[in-house]
C-alpha positions as CSV (number, residue, x, y, z in Angstrom):
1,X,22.7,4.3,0.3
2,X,20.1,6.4,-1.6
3,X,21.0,4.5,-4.4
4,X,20.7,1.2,-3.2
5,X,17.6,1.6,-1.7
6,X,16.0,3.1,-4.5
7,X,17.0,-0.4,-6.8
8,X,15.6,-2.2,-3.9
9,X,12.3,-0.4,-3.9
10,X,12.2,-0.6,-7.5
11,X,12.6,-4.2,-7.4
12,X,9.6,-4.2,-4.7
13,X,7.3,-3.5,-8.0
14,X,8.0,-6.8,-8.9
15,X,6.1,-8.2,-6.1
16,X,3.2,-6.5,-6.3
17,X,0.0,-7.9,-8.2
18,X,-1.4,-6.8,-10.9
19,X,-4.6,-7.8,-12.9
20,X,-6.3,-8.7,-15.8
21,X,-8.3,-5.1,-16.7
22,X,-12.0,-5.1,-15.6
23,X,-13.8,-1.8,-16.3
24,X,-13.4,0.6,-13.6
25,X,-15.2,3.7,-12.6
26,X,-13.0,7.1,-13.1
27,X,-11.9,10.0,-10.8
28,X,-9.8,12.9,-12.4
29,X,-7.1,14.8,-10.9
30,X,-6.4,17.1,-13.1
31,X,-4.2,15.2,-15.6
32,X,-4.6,12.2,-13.8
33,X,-7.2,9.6,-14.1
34,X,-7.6,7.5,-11.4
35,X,-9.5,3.8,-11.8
36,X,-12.1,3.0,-9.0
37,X,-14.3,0.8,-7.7
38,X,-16.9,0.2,-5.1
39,X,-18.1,-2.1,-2.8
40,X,-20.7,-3.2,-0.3
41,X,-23.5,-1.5,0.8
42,X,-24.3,2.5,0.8
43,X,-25.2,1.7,5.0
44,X,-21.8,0.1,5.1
45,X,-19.1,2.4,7.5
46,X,-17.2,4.0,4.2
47,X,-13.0,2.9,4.1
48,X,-10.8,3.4,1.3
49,X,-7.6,1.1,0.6
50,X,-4.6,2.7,-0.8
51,X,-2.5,0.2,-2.5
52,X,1.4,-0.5,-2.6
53,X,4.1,0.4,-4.9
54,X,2.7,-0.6,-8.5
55,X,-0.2,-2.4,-7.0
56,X,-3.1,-3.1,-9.2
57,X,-6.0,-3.7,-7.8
58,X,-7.7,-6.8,-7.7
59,X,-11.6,-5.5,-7.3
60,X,-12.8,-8.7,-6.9
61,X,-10.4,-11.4,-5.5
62,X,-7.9,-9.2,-3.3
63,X,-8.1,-11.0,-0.1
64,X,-8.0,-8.0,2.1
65,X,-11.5,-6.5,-0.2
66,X,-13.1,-9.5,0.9
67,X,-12.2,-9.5,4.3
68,X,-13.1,-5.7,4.9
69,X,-16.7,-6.6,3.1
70,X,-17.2,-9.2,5.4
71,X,-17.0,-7.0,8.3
72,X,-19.5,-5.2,6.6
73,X,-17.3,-2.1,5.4
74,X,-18.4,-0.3,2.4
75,X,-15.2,-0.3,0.5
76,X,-13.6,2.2,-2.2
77,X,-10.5,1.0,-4.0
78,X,-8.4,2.5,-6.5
79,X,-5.5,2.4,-8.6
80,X,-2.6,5.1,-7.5
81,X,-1.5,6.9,-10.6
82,X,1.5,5.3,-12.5
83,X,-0.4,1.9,-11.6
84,X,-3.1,-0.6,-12.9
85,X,-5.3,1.2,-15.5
86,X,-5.0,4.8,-13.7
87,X,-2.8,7.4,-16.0
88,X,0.3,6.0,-16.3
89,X,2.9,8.8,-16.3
90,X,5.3,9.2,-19.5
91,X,8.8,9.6,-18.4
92,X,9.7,12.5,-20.6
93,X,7.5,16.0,-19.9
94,X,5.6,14.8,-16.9
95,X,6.2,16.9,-14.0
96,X,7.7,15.5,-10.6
97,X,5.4,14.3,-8.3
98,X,5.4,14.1,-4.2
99,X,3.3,12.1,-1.8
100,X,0.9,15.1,-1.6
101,X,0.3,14.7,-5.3
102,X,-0.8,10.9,-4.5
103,X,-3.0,11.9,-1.6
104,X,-5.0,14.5,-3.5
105,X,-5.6,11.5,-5.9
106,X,-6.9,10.2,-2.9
107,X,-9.0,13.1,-2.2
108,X,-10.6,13.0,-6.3
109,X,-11.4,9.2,-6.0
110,X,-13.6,10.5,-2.4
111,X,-15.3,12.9,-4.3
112,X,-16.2,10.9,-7.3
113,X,-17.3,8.0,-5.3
114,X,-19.5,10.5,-3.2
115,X,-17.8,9.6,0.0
116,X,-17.7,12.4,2.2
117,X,-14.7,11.3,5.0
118,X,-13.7,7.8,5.2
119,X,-11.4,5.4,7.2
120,X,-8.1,5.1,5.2
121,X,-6.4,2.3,4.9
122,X,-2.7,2.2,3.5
123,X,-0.3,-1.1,2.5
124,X,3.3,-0.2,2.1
125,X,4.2,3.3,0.1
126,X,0.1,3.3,1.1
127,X,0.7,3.8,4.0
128,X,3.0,6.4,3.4
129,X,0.1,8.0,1.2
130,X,-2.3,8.1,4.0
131,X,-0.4,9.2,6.8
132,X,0.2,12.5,4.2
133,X,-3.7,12.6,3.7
134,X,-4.4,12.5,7.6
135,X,-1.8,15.2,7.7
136,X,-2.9,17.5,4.8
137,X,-6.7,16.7,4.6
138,X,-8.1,15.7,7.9
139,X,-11.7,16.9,6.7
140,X,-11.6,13.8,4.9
141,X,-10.5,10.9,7.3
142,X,-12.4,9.3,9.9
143,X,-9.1,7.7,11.1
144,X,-5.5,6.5,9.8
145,X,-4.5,2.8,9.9
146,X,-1.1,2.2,8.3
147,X,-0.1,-1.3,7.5
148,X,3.1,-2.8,7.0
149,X,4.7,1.4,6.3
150,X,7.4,3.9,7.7
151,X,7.6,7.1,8.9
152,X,10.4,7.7,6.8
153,X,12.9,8.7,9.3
154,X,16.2,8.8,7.8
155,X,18.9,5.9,9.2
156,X,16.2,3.5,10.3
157,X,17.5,-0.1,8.6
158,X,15.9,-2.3,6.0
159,X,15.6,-5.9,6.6
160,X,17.1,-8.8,5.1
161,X,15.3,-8.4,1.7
162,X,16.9,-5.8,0.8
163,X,20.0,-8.1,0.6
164,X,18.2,-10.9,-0.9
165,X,17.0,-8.9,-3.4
166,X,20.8,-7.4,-4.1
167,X,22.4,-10.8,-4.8
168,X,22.4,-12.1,-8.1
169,X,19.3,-14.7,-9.2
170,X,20.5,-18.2,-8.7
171,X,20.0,-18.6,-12.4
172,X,20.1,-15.3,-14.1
173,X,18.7,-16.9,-17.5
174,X,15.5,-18.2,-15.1
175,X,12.6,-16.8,-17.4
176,X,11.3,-13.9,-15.5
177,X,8.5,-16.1,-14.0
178,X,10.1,-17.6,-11.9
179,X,12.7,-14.5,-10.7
180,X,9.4,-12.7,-9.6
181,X,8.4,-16.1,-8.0
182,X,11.2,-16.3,-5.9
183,X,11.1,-12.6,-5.0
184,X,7.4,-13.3,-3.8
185,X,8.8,-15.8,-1.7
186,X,11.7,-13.6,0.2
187,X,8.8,-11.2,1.1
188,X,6.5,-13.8,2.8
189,X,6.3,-14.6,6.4
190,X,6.1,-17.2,8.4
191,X,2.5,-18.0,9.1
192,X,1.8,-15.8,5.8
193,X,3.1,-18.0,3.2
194,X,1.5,-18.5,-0.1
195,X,0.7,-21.5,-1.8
196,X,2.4,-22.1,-5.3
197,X,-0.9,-21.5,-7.0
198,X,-1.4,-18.1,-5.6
199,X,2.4,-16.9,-6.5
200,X,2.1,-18.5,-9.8
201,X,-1.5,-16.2,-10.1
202,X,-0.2,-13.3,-8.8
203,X,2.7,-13.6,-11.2
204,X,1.3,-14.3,-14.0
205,X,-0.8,-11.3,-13.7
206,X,2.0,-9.3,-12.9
207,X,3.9,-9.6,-16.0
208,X,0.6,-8.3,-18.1
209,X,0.7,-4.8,-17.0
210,X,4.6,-3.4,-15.9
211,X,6.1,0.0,-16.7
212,X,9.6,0.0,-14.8
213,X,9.7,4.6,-15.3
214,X,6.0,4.1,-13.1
215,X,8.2,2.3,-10.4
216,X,11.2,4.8,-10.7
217,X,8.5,8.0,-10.3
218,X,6.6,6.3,-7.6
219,X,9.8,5.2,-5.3
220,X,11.0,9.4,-6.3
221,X,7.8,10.5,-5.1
222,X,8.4,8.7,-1.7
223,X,12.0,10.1,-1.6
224,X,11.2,13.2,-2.6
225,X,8.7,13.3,0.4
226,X,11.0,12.7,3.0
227,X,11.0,12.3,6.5
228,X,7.1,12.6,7.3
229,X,7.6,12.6,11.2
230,X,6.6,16.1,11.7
231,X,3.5,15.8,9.6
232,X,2.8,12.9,11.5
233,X,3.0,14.6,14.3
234,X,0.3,17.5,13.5
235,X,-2.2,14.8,13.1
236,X,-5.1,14.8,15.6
237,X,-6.8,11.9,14.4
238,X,-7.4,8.6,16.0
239,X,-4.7,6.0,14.4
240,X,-3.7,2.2,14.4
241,X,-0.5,0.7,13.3
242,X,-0.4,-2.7,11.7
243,X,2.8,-4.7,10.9
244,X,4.1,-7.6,10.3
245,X,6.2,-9.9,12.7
246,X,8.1,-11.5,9.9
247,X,8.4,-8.6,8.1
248,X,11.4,-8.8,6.0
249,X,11.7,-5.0,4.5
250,X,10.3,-2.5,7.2
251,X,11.9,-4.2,10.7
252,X,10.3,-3.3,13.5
253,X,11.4,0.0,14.1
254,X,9.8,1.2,11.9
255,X,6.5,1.1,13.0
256,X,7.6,1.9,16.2
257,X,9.0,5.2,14.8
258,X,5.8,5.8,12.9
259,X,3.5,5.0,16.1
260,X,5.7,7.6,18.2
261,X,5.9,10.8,15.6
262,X,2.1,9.8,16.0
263,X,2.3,10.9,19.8
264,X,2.0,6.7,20.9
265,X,-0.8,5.3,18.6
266,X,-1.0,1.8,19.3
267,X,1.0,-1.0,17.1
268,X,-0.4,-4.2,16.4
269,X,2.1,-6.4,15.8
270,X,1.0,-9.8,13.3
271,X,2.9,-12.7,14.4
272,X,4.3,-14.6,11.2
273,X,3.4,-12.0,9.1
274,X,5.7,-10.9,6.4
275,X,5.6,-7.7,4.0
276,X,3.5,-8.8,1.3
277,X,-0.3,-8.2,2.7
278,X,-1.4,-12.0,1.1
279,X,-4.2,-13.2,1.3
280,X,-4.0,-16.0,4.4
281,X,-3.4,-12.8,6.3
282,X,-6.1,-10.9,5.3
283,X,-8.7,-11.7,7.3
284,X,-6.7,-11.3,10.7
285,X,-5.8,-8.0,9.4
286,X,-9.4,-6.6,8.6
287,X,-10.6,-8.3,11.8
288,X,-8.3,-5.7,13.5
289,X,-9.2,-2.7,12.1
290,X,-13.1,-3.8,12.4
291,X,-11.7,-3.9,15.9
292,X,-10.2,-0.5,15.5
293,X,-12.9,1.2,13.9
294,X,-15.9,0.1,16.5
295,X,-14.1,1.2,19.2
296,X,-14.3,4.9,18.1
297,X,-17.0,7.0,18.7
298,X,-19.2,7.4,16.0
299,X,-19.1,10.2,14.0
């Protein structure tokens, strides 16, 4: 099983958009340079969007950036290492990273974007990253929304994309344009489905930055993580839990299991919404952690 579902997750890359490189601010974790970027004003309430498996970021067409700015967040965003143009790891002599390694990136691109504790947003293995930064560095979060994640408690089951995604292409000479096309499309939802323009975008940028050993060391660094439920369960802070109706990957219990080791945060549930955070969802999605976020007391 371990094996299959790290193919799977591997193949989940593949999905994921990357972008033409735009010059980026840089945070340093030791080894690790992390690409950053800022947005919307200094006033703005600070949140910082950690990014899926092999996600590049998109500073300035992401759907979800543009959303969050017009609720008038200020916005940090950043590539996680073995992504985008942050340090990409070589597969021979780098050392094994964990979850905690990822959120301490977390922690560097805070510091160099002078942002003292900050809402944290996390898509995916995102949200796997933030729930361990709640956990570890709660100095440094305002609150914890995780979108579309686990809690990585062992025997929950994957949805039907993780058979989709084991069968054979129709055409297994298809250029790989249209392979990464049609795995866009077994991720999408319902209500969330993207026009052809915005897959053939996303996919064309996709295939101009890819380094399959990033994938393989990002899905290890989940694995080697674990089960997070206990550290889930040390965190005081107030949380939200996003997901996706449609969701084809993480069913539903999954964020139920995440929303209880959190002692019963609340789950939103998006009707029609599938795994892939696109950008018809986006601004649903922001709306409710705008609607999160004011109900807190400020800090």
């Amino acid at each position: 099983m371990i094996r299959t579902s790290t193919a799977a997750l591997v193949a989940l890359l593949w999905l994921t958009p990357a972008v033409a490189q735009e010059r980026a601010d840089i945070a340093r974790n030791g080894a690790v340079d992390l690409a950053y970027w800022r947005h919307g004003p200094e006033a703005g309430v600070p949140i910082v969007v950690i990014n899926g498996q092999g996600v590049a970021t998109r500073p300035h067409d992401d759907g979800l950036t543009k959303a969050l700015l017009a609720e008038g967040f200020r916005v940090v965003l950043f590539d996680n290492r073995d992504s985008g143009q942050s340090t990409v790891l070589s597969a021979e002599g780098s050392a094994a990273y964990d979850l905690s390694d990822m959120a301490a990136d977390t922690i560097a691109v805070l510091d160099a974007a002078g942002v003292e504790r900050a809402h944290v947003v996390g898509h995916s293995l995102g949200g796997m990253i933030a729930q361990v930064l709640a956990a570890e560095h709660p100095d440094r979060v305002l609150s914890l929304i995780s979108v579309s994640s686990t809690s990585g408690e062992p025997g929950l089951p994957y949805g039907p994309a993780m058979a989709a995604m084991s069968e054979p292409p129709p055409d297994a000479s298809a250029p790989m344009a249209d392979r990464l096309a049609r795995f866009y499309r077994i991720f999408e939802g319902e209500a969330d489905r993207m026009p052809d323009a915005e897959v053939a975008a996303r996919v064309e940028a996709d295939m101009a930055v890819r380094d399959p050993n990033a994938a393989e060391r990002q899905v290890a660094a989940a694995m080697r993580t674990g089960d997070r439920r206990a550290l889930l369960g040390s965190i005081e802070l107030p949380a939200l839990v996003l997901h996706g109706g449609d969701d084809p990957w993480f069913p539903l219990v999954h964020p139920e299991s995440t929303a209880a080791a959190l002692g019963g945060a609340p789950i939103e549930v998006i009707d029609g919404m599938g795994h892939i955070l696109a950008d018809a969802a986006a601004p649903d999605v922001a709306a409710r952690i705008a609607g999160f976020v004011g109900s807190l007391p400020t800090p």
